[in-house]
C-alpha positions as CSV (number, residue, x, y, z in Angstrom):
1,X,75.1,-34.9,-12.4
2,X,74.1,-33.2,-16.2
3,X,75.8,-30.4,-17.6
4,X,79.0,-28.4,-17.9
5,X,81.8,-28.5,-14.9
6,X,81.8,-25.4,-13.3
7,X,84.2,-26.0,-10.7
8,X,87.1,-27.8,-11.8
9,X,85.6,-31.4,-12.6
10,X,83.0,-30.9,-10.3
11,X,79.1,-29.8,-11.6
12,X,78.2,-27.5,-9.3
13,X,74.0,-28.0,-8.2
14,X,71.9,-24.7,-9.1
15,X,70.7,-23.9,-5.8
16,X,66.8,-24.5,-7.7
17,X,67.9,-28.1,-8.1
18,X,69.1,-28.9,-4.2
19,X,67.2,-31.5,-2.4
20,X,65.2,-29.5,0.3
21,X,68.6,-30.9,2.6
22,X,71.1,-29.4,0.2
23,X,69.4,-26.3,-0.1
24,X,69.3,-25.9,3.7
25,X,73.0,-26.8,4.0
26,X,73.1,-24.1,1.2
27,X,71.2,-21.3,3.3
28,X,73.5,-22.7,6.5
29,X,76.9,-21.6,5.0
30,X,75.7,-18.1,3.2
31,X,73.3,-17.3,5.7
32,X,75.6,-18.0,8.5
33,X,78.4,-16.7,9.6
34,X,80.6,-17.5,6.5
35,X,78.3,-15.3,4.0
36,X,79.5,-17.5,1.1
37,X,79.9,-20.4,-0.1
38,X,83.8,-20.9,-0.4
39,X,85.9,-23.2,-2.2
40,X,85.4,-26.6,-0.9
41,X,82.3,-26.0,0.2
42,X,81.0,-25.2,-3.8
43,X,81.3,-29.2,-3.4
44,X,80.6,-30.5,0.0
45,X,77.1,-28.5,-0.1
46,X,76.7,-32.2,-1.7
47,X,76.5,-33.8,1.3
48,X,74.2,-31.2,3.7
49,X,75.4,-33.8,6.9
50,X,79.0,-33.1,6.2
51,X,78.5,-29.3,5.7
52,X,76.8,-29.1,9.0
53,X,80.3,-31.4,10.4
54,X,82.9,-28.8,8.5
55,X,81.3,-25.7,8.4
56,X,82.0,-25.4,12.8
57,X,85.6,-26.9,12.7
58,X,86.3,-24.1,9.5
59,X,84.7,-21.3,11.2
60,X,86.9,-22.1,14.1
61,X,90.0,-21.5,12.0
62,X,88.7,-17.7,10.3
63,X,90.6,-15.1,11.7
64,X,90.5,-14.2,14.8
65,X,88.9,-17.5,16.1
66,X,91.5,-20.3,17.0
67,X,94.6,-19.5,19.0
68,X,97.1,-19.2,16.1
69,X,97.8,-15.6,14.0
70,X,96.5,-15.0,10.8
71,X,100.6,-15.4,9.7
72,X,100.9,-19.1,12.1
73,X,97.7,-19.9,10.1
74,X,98.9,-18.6,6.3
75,X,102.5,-20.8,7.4
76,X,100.5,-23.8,8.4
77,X,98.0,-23.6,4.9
78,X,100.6,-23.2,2.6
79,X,102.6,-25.9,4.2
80,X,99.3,-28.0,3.9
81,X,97.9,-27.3,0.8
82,X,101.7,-27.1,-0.8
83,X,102.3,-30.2,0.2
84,X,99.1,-32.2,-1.2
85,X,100.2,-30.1,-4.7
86,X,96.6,-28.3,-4.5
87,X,96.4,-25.5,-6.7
88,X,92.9,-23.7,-5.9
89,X,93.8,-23.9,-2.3
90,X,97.5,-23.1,-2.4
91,X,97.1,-19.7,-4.5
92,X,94.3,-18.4,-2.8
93,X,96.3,-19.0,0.5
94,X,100.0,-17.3,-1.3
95,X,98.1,-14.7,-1.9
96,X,96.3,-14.5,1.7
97,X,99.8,-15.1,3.5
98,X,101.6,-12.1,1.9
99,X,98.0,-9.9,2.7
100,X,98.7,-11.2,6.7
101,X,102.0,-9.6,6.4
102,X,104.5,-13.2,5.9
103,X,107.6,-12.4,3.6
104,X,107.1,-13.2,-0.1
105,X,109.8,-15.1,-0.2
106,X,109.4,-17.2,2.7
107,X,105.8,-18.2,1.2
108,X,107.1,-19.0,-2.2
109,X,110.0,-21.0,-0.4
110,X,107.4,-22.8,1.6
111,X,105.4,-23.8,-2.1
112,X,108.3,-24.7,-3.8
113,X,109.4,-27.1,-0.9
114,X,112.5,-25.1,0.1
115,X,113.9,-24.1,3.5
116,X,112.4,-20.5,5.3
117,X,113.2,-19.2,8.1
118,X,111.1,-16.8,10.1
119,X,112.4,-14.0,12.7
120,X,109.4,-14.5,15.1
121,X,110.2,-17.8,17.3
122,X,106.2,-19.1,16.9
123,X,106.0,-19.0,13.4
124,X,109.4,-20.6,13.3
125,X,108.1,-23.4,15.4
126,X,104.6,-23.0,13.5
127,X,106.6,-23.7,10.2
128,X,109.1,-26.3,11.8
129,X,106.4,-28.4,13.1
130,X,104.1,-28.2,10.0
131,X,106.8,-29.5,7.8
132,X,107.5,-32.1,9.8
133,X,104.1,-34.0,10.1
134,X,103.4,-32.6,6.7
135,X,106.7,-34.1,5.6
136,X,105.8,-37.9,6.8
137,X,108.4,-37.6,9.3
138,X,108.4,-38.2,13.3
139,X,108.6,-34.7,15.2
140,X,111.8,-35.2,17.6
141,X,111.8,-34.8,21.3
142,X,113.6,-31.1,21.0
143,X,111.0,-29.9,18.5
144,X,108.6,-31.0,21.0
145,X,109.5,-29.3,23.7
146,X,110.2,-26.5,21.8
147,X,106.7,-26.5,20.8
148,X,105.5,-26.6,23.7
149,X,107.3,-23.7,25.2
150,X,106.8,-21.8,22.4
151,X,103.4,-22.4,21.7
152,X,101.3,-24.3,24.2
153,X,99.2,-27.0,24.0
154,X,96.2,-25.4,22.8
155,X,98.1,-23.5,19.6
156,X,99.4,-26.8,18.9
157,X,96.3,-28.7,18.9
158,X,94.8,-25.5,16.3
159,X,97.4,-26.1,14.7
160,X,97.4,-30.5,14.4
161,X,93.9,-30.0,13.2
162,X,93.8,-27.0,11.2
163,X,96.5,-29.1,9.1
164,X,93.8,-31.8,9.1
165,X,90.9,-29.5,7.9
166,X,93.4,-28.5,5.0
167,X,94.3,-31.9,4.2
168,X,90.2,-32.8,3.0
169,X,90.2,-29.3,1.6
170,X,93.1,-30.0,-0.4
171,X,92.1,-33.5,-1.3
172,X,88.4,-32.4,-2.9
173,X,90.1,-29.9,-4.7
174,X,92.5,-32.3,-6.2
175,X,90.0,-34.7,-7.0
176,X,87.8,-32.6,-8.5
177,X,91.0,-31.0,-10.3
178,X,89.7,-27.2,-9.3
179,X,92.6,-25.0,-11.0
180,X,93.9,-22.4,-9.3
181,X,91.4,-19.1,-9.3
182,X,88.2,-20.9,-10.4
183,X,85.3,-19.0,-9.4
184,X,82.4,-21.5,-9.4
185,X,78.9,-20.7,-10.7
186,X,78.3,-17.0,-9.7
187,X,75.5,-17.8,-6.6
């Protein structure tokens, strides 16, 4: 890559200068249902295979499309993105989890690694869960089962892999150092 970072460490690739495959994966993400091309994305446009892998798995997690709220989702990205010390991610996702409604103070606990506690029982268990296998720690039996009351097997499972879609967001934007509120070449 030649020229200035634009993103972070990252070079961003003038959409003139694509391969003919990066330029399609381009035209896939902002003439698709996304519109844009967000965050991560300004980099894994990169590799046009992976954007056609991601781009499904994050559409699945915009509003409105997985089993979880937009609050169980803002708990479950802060808690991710928090956790991996991500900046771009984690102040675009503060911001987006006190928009959704979430207390300001349980979203700044959450960041700054301290205990919330949330009055509705599935973004309790949303929160409890997420800090757990966010935490490197084995989820007990009674969390469990508690999980599984409270939120069934298929919010779970949204929620197991929406943490996992967070973590390789996180992780590009940490390796490419993207600070918080970066905007990327205007496109």
């Amino acid at each position: 890559m030649s020229g200035a970072a634009t993103f972070g460490r990252y070079t961003e690739i003038p959409v003139d200068q694509m391969t003919p495959e990066q330029r399609e994966g381009y035209r896939f993400l902002v003439d698709g249902p996304r519109g844009r091309l967000p965050g991560p994305y300004k980099v894994w446009v990169h590799n046009p295979k992976l954007v056609h892998a991601a781009a499904p798995l994050g559409q699945h997690f915009t509003p409105g499309q997985s089993s979880l709220t937009e609050r169980e989702r803002e708990i479950a990205v802060v808690v991710m993105t928090s956790r991996w010390r991500s900046a771009y991610p984690t102040a675009a996702h503060e911001n987006r989890g006190k928009e959704v409604g979430l207390p300001a103070a349980m979203v700044e606990a959450i960041i700054a690694g301290l205990p919330a506690a949330f009055a509705d029982a599935r973004e309790q268990v949303v929160y409890e869960v997420a800090m757990a296998l966010a935490g490197d720690r084995l989820v007990p039996q009674g969390l469990h089962d508690r999980a599984v009351a409270v939120l069934g097997h298929e919010r779970i499972t949204d929620l197991i892999v929406l943490m996992g879609y967070y973590t390789a967001v996180s992780l590009t934007m940490n390796f490419y150092a993207v600070p918080a509120g970066t905007p990327g070449l205007t496109r």
